[in-house]
Residue frames as a rotation matrix with the C-alpha (Angstrom) as fourth column:
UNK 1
-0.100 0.904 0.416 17.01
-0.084 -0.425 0.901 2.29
0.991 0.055 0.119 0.57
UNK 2
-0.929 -0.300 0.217 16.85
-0.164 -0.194 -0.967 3.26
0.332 -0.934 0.131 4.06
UNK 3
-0.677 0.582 -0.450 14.05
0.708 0.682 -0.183 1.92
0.201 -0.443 -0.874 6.24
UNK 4
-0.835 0.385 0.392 10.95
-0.293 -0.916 0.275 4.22
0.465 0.114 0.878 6.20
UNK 5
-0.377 0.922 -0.089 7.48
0.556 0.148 -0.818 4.42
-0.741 -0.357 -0.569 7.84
UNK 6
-0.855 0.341 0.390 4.94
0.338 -0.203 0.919 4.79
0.392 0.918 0.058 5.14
UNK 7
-0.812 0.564 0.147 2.14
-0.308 -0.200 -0.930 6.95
-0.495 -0.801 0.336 6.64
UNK 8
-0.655 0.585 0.478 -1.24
0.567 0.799 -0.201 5.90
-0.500 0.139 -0.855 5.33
UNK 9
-0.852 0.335 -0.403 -3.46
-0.219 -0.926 -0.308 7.64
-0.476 -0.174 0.862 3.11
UNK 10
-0.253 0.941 0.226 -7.06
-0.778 -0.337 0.530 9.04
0.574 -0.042 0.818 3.30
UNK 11
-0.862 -0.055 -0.505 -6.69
0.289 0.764 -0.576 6.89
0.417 -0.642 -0.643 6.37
UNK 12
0.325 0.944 0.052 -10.88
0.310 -0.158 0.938 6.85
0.894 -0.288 -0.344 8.26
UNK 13
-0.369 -0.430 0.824 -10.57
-0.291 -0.789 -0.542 9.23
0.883 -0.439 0.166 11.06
UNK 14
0.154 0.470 -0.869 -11.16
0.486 0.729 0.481 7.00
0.860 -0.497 -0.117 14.18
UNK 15
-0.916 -0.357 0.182 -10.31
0.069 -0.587 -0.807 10.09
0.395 -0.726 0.562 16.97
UNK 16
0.303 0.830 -0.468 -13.17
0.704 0.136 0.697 9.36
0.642 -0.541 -0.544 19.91
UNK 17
-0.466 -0.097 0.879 -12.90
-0.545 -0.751 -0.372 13.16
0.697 -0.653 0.297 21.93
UNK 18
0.612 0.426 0.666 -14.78
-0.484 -0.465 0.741 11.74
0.625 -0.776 -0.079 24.68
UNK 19
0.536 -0.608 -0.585 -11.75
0.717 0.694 -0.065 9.75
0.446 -0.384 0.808 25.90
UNK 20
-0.029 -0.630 0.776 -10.51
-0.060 -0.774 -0.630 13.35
0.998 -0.064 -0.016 26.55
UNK 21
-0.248 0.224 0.942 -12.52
-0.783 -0.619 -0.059 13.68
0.570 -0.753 0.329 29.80
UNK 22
0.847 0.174 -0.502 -13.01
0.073 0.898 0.434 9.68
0.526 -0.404 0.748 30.59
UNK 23
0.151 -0.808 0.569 -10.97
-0.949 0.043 0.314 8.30
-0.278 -0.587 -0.760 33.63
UNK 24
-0.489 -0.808 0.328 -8.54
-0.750 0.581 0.315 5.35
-0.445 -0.092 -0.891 33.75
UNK 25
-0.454 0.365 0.813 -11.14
0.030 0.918 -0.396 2.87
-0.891 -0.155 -0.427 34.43
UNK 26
0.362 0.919 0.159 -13.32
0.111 0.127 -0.986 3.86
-0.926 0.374 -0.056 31.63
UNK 27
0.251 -0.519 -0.817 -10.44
-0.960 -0.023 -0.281 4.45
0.127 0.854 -0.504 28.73
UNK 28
-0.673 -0.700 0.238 -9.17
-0.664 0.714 0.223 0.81
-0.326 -0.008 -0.945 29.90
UNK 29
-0.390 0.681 0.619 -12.55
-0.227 0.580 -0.782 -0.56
-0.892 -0.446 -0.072 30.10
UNK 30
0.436 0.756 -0.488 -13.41
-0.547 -0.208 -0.811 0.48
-0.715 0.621 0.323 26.73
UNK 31
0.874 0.468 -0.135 -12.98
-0.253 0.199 -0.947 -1.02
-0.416 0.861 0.292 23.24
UNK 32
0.198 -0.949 -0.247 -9.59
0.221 -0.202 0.954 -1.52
-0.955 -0.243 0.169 22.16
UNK 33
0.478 0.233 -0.847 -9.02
-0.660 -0.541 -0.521 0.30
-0.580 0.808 -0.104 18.92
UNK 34
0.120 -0.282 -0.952 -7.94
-0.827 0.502 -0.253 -1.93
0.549 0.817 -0.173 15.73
UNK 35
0.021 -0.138 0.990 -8.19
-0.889 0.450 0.082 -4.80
-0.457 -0.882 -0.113 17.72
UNK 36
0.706 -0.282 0.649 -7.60
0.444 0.891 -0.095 -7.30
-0.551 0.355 0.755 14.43
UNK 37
0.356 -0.779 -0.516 -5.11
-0.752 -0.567 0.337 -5.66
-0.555 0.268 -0.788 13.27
UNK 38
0.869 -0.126 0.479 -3.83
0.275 0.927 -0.256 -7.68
-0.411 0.354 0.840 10.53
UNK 39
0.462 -0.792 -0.400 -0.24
-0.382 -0.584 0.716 -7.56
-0.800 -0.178 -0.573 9.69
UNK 40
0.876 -0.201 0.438 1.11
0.358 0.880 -0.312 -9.23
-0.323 0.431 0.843 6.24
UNK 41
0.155 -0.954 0.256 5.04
-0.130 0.237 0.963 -10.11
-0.979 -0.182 -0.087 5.88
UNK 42
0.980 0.133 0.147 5.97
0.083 0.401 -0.912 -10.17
-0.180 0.907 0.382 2.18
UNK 43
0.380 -0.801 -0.462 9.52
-0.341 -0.586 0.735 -10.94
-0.860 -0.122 -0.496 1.75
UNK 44
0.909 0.242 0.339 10.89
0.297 0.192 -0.935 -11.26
-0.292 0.951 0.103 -1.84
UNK 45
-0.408 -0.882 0.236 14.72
0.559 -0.037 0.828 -11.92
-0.722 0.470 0.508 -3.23
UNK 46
0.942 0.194 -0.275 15.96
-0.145 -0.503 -0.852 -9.14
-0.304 0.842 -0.445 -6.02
UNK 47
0.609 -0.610 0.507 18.30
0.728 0.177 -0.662 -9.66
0.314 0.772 0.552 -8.89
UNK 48
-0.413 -0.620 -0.667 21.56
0.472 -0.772 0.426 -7.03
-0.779 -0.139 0.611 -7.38
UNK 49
-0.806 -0.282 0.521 21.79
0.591 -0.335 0.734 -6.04
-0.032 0.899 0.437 -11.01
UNK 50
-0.463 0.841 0.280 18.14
0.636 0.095 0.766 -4.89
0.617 0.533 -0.579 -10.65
UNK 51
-0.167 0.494 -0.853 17.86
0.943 -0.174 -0.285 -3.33
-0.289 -0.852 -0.436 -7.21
UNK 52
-0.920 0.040 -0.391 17.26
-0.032 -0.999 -0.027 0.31
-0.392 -0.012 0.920 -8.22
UNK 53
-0.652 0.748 -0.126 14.56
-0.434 -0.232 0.870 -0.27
0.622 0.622 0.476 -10.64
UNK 54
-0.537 0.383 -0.752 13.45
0.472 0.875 0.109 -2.49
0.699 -0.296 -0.650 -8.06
UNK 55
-0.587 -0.001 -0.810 13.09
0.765 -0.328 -0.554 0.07
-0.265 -0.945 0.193 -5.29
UNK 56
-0.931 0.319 -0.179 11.27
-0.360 -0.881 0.305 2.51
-0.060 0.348 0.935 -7.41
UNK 57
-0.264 0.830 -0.490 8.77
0.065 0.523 0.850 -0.24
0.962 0.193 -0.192 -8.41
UNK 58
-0.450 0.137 -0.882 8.98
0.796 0.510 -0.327 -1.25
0.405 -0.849 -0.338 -4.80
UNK 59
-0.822 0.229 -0.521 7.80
0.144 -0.802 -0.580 2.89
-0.550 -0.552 0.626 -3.52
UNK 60
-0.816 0.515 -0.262 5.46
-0.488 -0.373 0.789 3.09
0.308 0.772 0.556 -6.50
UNK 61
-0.494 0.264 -0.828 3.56
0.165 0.964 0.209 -0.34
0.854 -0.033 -0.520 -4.97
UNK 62
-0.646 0.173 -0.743 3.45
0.720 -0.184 -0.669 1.04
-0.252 -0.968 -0.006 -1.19
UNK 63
-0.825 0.363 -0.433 1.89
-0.088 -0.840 -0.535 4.01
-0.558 -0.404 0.725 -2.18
UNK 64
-0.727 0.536 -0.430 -0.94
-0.437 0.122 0.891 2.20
0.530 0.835 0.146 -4.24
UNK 65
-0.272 0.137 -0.952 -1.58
0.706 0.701 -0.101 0.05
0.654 -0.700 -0.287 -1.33
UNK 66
-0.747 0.414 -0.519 -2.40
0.402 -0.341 -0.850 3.09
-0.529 -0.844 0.089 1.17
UNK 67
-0.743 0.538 -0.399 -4.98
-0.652 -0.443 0.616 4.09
0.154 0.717 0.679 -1.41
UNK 68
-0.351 0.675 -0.649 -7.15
-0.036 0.682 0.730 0.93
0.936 0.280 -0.215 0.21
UNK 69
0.494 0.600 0.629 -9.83
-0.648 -0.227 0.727 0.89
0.579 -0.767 0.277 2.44
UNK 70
0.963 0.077 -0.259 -8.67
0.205 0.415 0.887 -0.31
0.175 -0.907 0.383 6.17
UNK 71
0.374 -0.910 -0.178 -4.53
0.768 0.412 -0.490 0.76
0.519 0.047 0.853 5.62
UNK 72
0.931 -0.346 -0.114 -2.56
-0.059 -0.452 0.890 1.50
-0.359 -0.822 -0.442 8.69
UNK 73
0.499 -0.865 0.058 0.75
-0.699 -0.362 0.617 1.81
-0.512 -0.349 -0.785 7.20
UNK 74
0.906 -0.392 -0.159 3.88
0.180 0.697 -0.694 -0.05
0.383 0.600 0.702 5.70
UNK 75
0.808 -0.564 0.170 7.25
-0.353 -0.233 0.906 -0.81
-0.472 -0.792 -0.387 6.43
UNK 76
0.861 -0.169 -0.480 10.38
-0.312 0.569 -0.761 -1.90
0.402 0.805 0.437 4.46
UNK 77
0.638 -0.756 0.147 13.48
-0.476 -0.238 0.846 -3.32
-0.605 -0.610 -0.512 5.48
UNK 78
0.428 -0.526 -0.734 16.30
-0.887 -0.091 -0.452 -3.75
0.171 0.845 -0.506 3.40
UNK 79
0.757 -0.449 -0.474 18.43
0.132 0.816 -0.563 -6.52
0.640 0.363 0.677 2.30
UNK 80
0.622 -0.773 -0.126 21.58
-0.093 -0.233 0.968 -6.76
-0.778 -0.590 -0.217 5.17
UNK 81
0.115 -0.700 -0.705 24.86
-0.910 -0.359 0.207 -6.19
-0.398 0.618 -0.678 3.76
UNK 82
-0.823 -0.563 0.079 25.91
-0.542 0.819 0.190 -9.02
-0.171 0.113 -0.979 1.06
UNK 83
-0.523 0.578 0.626 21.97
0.637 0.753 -0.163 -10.52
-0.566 0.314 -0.762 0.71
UNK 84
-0.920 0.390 -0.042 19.43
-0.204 -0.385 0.900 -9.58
0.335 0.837 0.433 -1.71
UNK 85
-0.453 0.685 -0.571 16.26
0.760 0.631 0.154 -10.05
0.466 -0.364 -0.807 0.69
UNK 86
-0.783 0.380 0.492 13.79
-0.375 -0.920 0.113 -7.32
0.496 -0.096 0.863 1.04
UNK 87
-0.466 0.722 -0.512 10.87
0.863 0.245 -0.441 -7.73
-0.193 -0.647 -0.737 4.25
UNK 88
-0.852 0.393 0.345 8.01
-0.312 -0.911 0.269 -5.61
0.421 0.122 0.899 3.86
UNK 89
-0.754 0.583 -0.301 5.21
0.596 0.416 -0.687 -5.36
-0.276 -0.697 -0.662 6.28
UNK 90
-0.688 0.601 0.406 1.69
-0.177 -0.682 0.710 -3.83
0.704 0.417 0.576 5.15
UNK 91
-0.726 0.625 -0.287 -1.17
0.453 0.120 -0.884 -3.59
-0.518 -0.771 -0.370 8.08
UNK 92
-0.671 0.741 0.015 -4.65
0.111 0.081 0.990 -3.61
0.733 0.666 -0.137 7.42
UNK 93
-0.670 0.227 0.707 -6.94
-0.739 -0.291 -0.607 -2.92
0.067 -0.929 0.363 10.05
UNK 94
0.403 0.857 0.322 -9.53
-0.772 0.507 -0.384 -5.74
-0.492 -0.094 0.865 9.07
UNK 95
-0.323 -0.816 0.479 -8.51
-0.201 0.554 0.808 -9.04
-0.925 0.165 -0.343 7.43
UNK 96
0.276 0.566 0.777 -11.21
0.902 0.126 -0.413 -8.56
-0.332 0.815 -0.476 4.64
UNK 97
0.964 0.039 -0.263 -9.63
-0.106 -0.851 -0.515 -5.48
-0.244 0.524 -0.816 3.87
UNK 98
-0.531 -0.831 -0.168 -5.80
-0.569 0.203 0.797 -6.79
-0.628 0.518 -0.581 3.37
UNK 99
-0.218 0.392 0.894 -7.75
0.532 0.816 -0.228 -9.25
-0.818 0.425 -0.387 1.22
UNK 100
0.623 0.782 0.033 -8.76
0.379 -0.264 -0.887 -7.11
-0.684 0.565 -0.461 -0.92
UNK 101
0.457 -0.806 -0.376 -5.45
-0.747 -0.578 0.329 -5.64
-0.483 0.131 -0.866 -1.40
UNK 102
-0.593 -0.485 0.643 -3.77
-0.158 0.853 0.497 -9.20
-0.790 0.193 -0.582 -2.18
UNK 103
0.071 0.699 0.711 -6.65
0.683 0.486 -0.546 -10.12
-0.727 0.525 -0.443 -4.41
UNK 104
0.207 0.931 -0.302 -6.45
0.238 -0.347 -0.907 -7.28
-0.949 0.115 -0.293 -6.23
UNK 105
0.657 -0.407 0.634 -5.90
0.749 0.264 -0.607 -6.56
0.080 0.874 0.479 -10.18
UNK 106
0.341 -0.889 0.305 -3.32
-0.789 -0.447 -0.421 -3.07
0.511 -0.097 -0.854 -9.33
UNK 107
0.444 -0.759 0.476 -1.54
-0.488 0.240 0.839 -5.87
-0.751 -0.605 -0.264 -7.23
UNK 108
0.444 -0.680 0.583 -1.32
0.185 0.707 0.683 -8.03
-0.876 -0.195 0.440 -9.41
UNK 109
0.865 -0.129 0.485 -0.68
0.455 -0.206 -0.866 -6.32
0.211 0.970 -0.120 -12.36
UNK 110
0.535 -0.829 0.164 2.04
-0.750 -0.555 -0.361 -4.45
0.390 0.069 -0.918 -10.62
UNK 111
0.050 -0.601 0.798 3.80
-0.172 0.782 0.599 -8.12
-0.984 -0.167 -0.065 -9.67
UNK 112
0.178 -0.658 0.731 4.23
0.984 0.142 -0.112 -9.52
-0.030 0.739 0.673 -13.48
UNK 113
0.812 -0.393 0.431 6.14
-0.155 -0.858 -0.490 -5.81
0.562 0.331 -0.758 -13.48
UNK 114
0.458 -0.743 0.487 8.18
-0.810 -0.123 0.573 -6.49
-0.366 -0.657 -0.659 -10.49
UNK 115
0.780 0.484 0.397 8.44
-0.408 0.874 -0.265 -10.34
-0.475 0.045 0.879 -11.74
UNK 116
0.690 -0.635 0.347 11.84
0.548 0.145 -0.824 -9.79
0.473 0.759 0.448 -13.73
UNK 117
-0.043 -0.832 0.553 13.83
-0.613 -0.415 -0.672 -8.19
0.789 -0.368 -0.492 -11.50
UNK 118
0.327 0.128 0.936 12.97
-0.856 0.459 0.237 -11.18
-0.400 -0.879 0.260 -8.35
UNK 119
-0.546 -0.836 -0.050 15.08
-0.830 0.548 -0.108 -14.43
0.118 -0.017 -0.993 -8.14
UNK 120
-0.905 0.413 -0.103 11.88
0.407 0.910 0.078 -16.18
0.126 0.029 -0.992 -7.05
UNK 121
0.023 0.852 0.523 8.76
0.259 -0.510 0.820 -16.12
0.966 0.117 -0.233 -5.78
UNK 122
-0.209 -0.061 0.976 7.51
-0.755 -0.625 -0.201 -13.64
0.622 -0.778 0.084 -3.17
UNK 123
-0.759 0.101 -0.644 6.78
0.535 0.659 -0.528 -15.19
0.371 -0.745 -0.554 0.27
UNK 124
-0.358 0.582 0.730 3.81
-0.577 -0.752 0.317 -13.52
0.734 -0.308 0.606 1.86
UNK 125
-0.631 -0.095 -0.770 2.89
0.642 0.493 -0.587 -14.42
0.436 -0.865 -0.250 5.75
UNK 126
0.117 0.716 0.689 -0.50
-0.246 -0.651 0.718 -12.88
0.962 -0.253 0.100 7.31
UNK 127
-0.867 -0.393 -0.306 0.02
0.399 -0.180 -0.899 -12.14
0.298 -0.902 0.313 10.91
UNK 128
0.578 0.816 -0.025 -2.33
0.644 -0.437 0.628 -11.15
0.501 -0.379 -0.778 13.85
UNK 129
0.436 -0.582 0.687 -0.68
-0.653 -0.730 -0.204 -8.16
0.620 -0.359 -0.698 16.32
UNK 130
0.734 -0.313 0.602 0.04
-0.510 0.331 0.794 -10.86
-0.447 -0.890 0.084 18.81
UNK 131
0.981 0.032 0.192 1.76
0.148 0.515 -0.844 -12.92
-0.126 0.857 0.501 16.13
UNK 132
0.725 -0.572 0.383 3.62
0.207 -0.349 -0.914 -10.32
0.656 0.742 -0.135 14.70
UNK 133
0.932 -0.355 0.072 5.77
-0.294 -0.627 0.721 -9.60
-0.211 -0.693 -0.689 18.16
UNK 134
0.199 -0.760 0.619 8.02
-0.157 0.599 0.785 -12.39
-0.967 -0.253 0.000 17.18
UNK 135
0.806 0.234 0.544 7.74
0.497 0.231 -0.836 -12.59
-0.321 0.944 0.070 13.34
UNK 136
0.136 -0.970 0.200 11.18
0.738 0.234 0.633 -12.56
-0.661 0.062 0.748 12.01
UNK 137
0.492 0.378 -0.785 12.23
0.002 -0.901 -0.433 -9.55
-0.871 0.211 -0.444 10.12
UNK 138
0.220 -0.358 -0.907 14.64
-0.975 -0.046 -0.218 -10.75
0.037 0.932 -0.359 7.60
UNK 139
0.244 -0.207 -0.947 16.45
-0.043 0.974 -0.224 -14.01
0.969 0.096 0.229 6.75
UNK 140
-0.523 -0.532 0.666 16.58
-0.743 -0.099 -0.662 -14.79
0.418 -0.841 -0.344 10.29
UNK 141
-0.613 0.359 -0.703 15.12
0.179 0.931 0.319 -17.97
0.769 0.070 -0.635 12.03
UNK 142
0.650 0.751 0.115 11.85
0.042 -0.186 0.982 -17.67
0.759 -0.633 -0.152 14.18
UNK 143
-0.492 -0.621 0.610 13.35
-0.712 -0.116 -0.693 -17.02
0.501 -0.775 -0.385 18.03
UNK 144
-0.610 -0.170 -0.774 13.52
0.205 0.910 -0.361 -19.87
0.766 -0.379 -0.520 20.65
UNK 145
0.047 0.904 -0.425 10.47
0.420 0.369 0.829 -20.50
0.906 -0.217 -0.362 22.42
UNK 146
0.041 -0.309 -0.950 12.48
0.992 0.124 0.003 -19.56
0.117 -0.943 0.312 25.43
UNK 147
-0.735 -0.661 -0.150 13.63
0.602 -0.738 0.304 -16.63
-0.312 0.134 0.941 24.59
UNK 148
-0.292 0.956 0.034 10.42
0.403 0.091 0.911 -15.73
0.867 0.280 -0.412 23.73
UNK 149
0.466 0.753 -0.465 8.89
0.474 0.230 0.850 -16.06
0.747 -0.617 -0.250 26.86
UNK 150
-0.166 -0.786 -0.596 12.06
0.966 -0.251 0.062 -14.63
-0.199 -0.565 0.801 28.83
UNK 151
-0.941 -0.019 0.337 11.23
0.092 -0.975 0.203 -11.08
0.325 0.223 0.919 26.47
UNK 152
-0.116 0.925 0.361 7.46
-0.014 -0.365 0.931 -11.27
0.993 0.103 0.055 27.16
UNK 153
0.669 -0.061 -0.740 7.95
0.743 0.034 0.669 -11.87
-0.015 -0.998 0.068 31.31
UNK 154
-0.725 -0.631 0.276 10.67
0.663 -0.748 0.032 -8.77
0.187 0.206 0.960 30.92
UNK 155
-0.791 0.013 0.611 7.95
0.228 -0.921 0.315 -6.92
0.567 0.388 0.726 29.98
UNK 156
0.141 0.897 -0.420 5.00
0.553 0.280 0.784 -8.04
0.821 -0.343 -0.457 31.73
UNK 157
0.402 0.105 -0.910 6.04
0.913 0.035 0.407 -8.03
0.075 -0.994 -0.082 35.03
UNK 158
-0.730 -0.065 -0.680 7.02
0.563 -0.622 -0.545 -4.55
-0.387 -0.781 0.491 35.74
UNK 159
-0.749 0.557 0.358 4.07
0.099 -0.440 0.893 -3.28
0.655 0.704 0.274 33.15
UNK 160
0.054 0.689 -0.723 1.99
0.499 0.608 0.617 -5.02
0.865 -0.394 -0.311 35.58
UNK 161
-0.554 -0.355 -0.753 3.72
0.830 -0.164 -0.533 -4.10
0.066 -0.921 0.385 38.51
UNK 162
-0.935 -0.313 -0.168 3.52
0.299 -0.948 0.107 -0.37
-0.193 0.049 0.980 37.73
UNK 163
-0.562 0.800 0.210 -0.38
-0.190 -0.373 0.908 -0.48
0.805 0.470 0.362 35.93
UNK 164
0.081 0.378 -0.922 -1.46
0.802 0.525 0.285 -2.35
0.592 -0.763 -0.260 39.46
UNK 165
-0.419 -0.223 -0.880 -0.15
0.895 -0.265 -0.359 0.27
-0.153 -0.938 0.311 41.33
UNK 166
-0.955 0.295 0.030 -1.65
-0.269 -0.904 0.333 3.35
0.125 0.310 0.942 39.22
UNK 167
-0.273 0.854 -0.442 -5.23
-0.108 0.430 0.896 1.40
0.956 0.293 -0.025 39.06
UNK 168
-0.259 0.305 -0.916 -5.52
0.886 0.453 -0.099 -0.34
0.385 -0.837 -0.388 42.75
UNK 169
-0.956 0.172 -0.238 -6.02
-0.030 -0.863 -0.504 3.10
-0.292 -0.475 0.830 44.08
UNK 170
-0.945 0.242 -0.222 -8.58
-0.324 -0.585 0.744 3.75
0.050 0.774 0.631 41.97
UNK 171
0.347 0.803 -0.485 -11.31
-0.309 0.586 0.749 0.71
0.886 -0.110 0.451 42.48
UNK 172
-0.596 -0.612 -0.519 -10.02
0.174 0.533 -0.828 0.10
0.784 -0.584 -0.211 46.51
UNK 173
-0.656 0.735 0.173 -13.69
-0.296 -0.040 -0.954 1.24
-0.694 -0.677 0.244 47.79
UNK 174
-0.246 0.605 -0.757 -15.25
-0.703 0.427 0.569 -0.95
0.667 0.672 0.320 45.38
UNK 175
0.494 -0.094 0.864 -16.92
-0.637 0.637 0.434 -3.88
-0.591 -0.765 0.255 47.54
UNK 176
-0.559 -0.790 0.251 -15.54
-0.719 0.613 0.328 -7.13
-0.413 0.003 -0.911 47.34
UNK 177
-0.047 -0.932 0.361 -14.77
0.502 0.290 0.814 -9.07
-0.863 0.219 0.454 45.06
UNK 178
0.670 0.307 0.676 -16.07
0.737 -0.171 -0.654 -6.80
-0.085 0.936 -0.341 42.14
UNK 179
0.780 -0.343 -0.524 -13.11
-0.284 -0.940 0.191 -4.24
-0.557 0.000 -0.830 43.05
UNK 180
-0.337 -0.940 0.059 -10.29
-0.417 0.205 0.886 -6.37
-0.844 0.274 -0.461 42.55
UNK 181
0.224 0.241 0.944 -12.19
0.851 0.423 -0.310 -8.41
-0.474 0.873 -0.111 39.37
UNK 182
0.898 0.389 -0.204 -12.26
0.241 -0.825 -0.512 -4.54
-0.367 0.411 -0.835 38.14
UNK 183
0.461 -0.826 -0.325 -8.77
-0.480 -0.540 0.691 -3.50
-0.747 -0.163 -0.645 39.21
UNK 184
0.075 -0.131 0.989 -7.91
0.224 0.968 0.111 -7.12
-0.972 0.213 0.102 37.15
UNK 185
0.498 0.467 0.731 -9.56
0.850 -0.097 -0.517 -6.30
-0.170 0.879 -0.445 34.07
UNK 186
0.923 -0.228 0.309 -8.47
0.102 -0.631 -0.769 -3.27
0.371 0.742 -0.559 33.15
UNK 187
0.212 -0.977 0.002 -4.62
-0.717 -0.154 0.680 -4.11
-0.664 -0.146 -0.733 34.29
UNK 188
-0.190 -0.510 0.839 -4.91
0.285 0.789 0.544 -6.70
-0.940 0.343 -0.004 32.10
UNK 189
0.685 0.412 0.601 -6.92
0.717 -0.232 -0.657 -4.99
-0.132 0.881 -0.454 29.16
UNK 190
0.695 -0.642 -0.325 -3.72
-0.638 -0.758 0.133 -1.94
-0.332 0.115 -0.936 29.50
UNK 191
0.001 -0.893 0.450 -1.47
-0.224 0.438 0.871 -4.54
-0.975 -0.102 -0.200 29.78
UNK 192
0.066 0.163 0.984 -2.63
0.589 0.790 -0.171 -6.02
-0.805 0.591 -0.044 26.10
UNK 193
0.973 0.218 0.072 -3.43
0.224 -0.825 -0.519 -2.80
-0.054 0.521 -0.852 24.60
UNK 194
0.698 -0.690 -0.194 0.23
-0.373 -0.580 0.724 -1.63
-0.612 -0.433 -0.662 25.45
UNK 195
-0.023 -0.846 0.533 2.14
-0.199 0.526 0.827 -4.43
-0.980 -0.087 -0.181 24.40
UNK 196
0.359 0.211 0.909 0.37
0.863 0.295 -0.409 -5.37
-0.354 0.932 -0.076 21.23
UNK 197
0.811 0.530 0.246 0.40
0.580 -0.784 -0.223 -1.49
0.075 0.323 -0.943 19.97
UNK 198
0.743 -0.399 0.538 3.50
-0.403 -0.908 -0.116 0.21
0.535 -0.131 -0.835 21.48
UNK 199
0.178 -0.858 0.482 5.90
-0.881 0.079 0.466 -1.40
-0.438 -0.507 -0.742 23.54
UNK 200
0.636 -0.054 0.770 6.19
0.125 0.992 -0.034 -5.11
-0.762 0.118 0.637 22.09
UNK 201
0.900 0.117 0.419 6.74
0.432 -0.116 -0.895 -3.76
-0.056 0.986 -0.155 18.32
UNK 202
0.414 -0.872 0.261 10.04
-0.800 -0.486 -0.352 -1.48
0.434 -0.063 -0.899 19.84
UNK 203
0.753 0.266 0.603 10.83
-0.616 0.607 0.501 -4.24
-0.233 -0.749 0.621 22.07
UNK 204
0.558 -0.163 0.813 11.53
0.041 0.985 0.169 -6.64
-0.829 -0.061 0.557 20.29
UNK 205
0.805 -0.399 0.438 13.21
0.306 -0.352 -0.884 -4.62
0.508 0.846 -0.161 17.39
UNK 206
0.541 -0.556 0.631 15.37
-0.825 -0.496 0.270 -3.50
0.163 -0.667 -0.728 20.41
UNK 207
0.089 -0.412 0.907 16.44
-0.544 0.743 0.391 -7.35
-0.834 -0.528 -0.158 21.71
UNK 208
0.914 0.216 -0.342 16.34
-0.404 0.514 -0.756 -8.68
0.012 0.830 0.558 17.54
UNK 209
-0.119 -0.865 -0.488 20.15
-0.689 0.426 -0.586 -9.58
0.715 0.267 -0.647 17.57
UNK 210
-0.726 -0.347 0.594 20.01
-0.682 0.472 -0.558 -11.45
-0.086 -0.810 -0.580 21.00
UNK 211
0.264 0.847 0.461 16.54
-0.537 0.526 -0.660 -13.29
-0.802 -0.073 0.593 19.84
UNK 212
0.657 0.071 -0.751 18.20
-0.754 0.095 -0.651 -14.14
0.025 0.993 0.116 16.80
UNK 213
0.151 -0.760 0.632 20.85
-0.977 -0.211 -0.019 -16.01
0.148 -0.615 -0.775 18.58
């Protein structure tokens, strides 16, 4: 079963047109959209002998699950050659909505189904976006603290570099000191927005063998 992006459906339609015509300052300044993202990790050993019936169950599940209020999506990754570990990631936009999902009777009625074809029980790990940058994807051990911090200064600093240099223009007849506090803020509110949302999530799926190290 090849790794897939499950799109959400009857997903609430959260498109805000007047960002069309807002500038820089005032798209950074604003809100940041899904801003608890909640991210839960469910990873769950299957019986070889079992793995087809397992993977049907296993598409039949996802697509019950975007059928609840606040889902932004799923993910699956297979078992590497030789193991029998399956990672699946399910986002929620609110943590009282993934609750509901966990809690509910289609979950759990469709676990004592899956329940014979798994080796044990499931693991299941609730993540925030910051969280999830580092949040191991398969049998693989959390990355070293260092390493860590080496991929997030990687990215920072030329994110920074570059969002400083598109912005400072921008608030450099502001008086002093409310230009630069401005210029601040919303290089740092891009900088978060970015990383959490869009560059971290490739990132670190990009540097996974060398973090795994």
């Amino acid at each position: 079963m090849d790794s897939a992006r499950i799109p959400p459906a009857h997903a609430t339609d959260e498109r805000r047109p007047e960002l069309r015509s807002a500038d820089l300052l005032q798209i950074v300044a604003s809100e940041l959209p899904q801003a608890e993202m909640i991210t839960a990790v469910i990873r769950q050993r299957v019986d070889p002998a079992r793995r087809g019936d397992y993977e049907a169950w296993l598409h039949r599940i996802i697509l019950v699950a975007a059928r609840f209020p606040g889902h932004r999506g799923a993910h699956v990754i297979p078992p590497s050659p030789g193991e029998t570990l399956y990672t699946i990631t399910i986002q929620f936009d609110t943590i009282a909505h993934a609750d509901d999902w966990f809690r509910s009777e289609a979950r759990q009625a469709l676990l004592r189904e899956a329940e014979p074809m798994l080796t044990g029980p499931e693991e299941v790990k609730t993540v925030t976006g910051l969280e999830f940058w580092f949040e191991p994807r398969a049998a693989m051990p959390a990355p070293r603290r260092a390493k860590q911090a080496l991929a997030t200064l990687s990215v920072i600093y030329p994110l920074t570099t570059v969002l400083g240099l598109l912005i400072g223009p921008l608030v450099h007849g502001w008086p002093t000191p409310w230009g630069r506090l401005a210029g601040n803020l919303a290089v740092s509110s891009a900088t978060v927005f970015l990383m959490t949302y869009l560059v971290m999530p490739r990132y670190t799926r990009l540097l996974s063998r060398w973090l795994s190290r």
